[in-house]
C-alpha positions in Angstrom: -19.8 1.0 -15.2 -17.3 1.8 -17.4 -13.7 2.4 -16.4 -11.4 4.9 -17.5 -7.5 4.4 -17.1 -4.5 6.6 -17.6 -3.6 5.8 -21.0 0.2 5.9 -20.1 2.1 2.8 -20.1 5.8 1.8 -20.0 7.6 -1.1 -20.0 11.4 -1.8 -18.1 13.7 -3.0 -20.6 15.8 -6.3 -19.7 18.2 -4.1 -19.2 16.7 -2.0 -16.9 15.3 -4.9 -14.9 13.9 -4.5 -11.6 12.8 -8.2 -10.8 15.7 -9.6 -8.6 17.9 -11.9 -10.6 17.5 -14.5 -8.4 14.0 -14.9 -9.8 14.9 -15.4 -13.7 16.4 -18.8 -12.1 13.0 -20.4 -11.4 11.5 -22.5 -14.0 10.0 -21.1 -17.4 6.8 -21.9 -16.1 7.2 -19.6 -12.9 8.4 -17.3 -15.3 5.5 -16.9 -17.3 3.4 -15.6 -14.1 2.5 -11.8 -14.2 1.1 -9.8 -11.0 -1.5 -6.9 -11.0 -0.8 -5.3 -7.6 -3.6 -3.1 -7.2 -3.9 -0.6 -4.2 -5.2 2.0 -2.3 -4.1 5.4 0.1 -5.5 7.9 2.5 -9.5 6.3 1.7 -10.4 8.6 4.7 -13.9 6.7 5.3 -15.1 8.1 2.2 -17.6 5.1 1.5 -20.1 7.5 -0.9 -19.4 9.2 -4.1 -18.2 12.9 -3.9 -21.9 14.9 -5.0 -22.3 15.5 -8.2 -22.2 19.3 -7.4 -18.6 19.1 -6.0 -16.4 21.7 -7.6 -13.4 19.2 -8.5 -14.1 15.9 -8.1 -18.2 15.3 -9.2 -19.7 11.9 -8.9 -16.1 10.3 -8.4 -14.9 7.7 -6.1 -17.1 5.2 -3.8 -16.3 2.5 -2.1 -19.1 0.4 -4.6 -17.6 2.0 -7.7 -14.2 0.7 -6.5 -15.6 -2.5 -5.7 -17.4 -3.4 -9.3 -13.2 -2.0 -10.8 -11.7 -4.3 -8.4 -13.9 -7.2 -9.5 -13.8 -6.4 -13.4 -9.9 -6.8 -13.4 -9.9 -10.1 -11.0 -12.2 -11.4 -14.1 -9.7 -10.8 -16.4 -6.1 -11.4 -14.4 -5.3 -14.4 -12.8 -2.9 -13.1 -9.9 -4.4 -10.2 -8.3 -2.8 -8.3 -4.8 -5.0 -6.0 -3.1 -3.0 -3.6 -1.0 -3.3 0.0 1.0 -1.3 2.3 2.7 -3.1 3.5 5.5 -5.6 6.0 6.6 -8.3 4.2 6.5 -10.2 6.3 8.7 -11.5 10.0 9.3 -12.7 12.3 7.0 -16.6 11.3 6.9 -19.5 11.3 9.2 -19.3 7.4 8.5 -16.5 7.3 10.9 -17.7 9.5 13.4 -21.1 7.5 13.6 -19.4 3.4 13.3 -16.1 4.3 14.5 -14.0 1.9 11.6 -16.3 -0.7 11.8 -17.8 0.0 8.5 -14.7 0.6 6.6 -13.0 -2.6 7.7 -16.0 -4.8 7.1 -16.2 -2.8 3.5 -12.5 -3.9 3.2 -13.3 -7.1 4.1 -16.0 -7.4 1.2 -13.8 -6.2 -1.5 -11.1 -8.7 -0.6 -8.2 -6.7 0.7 -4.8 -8.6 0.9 -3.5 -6.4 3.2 -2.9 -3.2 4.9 -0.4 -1.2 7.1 -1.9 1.6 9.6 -1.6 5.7 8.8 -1.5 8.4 11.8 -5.2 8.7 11.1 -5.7 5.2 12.2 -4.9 5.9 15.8 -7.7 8.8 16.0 -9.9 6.6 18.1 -7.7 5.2 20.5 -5.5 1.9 20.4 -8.5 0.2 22.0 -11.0 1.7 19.0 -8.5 0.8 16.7 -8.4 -3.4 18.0 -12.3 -2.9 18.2 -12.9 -2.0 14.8 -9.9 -4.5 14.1 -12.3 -7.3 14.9 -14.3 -6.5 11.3 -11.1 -6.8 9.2 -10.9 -10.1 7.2 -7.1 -9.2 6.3 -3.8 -8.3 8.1 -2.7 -4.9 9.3 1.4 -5.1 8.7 3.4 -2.5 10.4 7.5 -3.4 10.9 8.2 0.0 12.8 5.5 0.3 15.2 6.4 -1.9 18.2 3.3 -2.6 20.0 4.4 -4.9 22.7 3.5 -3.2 25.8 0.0 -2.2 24.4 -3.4 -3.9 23.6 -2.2 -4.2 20.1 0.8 -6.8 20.7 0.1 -9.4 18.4 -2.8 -7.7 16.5 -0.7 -6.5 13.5 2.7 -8.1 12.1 6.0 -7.0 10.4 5.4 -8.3 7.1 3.3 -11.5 5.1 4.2 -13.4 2.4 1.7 -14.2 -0.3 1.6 -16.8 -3.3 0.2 -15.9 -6.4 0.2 -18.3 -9.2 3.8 -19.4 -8.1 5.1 -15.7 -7.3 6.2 -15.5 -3.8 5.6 -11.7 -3.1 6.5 -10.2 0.6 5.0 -7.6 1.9 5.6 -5.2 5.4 4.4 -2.2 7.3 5.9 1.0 7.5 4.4 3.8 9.6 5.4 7.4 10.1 6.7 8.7 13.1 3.5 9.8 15.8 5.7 12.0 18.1 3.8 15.3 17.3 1.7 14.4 14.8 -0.8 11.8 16.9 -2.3 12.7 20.6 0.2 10.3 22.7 -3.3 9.1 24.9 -4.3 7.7 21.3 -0.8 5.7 20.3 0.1 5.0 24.2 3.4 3.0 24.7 4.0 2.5 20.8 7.2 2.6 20.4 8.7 4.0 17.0 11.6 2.8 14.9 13.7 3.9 12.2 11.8 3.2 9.2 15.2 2.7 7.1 16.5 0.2 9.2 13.5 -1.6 9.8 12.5 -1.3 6.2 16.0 -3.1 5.2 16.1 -5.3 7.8 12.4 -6.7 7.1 13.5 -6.7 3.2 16.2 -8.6 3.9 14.2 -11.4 6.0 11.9 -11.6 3.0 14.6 -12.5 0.2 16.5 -14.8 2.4 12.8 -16.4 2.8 12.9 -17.0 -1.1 10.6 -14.1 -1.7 10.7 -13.0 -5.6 9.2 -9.2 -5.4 9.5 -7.5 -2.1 6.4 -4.3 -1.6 6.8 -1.9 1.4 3.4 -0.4 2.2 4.8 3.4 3.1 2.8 5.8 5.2 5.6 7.9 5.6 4.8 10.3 3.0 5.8 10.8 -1.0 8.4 13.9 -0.6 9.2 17.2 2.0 10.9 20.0 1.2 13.5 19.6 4.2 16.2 16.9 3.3 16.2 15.4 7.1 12.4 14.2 6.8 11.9 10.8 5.6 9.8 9.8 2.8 9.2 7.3 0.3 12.1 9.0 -2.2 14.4 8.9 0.5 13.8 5.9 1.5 13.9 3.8 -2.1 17.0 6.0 -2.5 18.9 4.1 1.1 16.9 0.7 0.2 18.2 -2.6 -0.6 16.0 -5.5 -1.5 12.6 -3.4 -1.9 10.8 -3.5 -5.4 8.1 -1.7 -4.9 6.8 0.9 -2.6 3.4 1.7 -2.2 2.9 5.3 -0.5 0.8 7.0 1.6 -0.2 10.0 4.2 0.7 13.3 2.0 -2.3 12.5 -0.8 -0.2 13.2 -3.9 -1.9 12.3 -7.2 1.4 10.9 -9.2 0.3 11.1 -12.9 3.1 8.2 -12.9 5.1 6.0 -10.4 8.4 7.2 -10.3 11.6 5.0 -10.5 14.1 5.4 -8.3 17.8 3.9 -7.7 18.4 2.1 -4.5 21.3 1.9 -2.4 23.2 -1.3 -4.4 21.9 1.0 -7.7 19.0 -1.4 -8.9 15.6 0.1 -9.5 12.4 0.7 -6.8 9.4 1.6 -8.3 7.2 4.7 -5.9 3.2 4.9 -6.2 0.7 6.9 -4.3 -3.0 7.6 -6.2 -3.8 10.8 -3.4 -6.8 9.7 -1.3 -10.2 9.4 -0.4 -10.7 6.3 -2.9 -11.0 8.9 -6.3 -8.5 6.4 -7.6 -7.2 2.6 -7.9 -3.5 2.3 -8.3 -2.4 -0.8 -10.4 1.0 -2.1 -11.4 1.7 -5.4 -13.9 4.5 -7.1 -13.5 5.6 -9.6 -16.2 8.0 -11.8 -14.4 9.7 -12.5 -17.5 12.4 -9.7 -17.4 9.7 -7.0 -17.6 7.4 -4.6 -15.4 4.3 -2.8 -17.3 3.2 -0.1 -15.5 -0.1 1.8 -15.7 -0.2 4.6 -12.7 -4.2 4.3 -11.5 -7.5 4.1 -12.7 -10.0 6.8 -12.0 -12.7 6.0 -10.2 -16.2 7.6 -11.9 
């Protein structure tokens, strides 16, 4: 199957660099290291192809399409991050029929790194959610959503840290607010934080734990008209210490990430590829002073 990428590519300047400084310390060696952080948004249990037929997207996405992408570029890179941004499920007779069993052992397959939970996620219950949790051969990190006085405490965590080829890369959870938007029988005694706070104070953790790039996996949502709302602009605009942030829950297509200046005025780089698996997002970082950026690849 041959894959067909955005052609658009663009490379941060050293003087526009978005790698902490405290990483162009390490060793030339260390230096050398690139990442390819691929990821994922809003799959809403779409494991099949759309039909051929369909008016706007024919014969694109599948979960075995993605699969065969995923494994052509591990071939060719040798630090590889798997990542998605939540809403796994709903959307498919799949889920109505295995209830999220077949989308987290899918996951499983391809190799997932890591995930954080969307609204979606909570459609069949905090129990369904732990039962289908049981397929999942990766971590589910959420840094907002307490879960301590519900049958999820200790099923997800704040945030991991992974090693890649020397790169220390930390990663976290951040969910959107459920008040109103999920039935409260299906998120129980979750209790919601501020997802700025949290999101700073988790960043924070990560770099004084000698991380080199930080990710937030965002299912807060790419932009809203009304200023008050949070979403990912807002948030990379009141961050400090995040890199990268990975978005999710309002299915925009960006043709490109977006760069954004945080808080202390250094760079965060936005991505969200829309949903239902029709593309692969995919970001290189060259730790020597430069990021190469290629927005997503499309899934046909």
């Amino acid at each position: 199957m041959k894959r067909r990428a955005f052609l658009y590519r663009f490379t941060l300047s050293s003087g526009a660099m978005l790698i902490a400084p405290e990483l162009m310390a390490q060793s030339s060696k260390k230096r050398s290291q690139s990442l390819t952080i691929l990821h994922t948004n809003d799959t809403h249990s779409n494991i099949e192809p759309f039909p051929q037929n369909h008016s706007k997207y024919p014969g694109m996405g599948g979960v075995a399409k993605r699969h065969e992408i995923i494994e052509e570029i591990r071939r060719e890179e040798k630090n590889v991050l798997l990542l998605d941004a939540g809403d796994i499920f709903q959307g498919t007779p799949y889920f109505n029929n295995f209830h999220g069993h077949l989308e987290m052992k899918l996951m499983s397959k391809m190799g997932y790194d890591a995930s954080t939970m969307g609204n979606h996620d909570f459609d069949i219950g905090l129990k369904g959610f732990k039962t289908a949790k049981k397929y999942a051969k990766f971590p589910f990190l959420c840094a907002n959503y307490d879960f301590s006085n519900t049958i999820l405490k200790d099923e997800t965590k704040p945030f991991q840290i992974f090693d890649k080829g020397g790169i220390k890369i930390g990663v976290f959870g951040i969910g959107v607010e459920l008040d109103g938007l999920v039935s409260k029988i299906n998120y129980g005694d979750t209790v919601y934080h501020d997802p700025v706070e949290c999101a700073n104070r988790t960043a924070s953790i990560l770099k004084e734990k000698g991380c080199d790039l930080v990710i937030c996996l965002s299912h807060l949502g790419f932009y809203y008209p009304e200023r008050e709302r949070i979403s990912d602009l807002i948030l990379a605009r009141r961050s400090k210490n995040i890199h990268i942030i990975i978005g999710g829950h309002t299915h925009t297509f960006l043709e490109r990430p977006i760069v954004q200046r945080n808080s202390n005025n250094e760079l965060v780089i936005i991505n969200q590829v829309g949903w239902a698996g029709l593309k692969l997002g995919r970001i290189d970082v060259d730790i020597n002073s430069k990021m190469s950026r290629r927005s997503s690849i499309v899934i046909r």
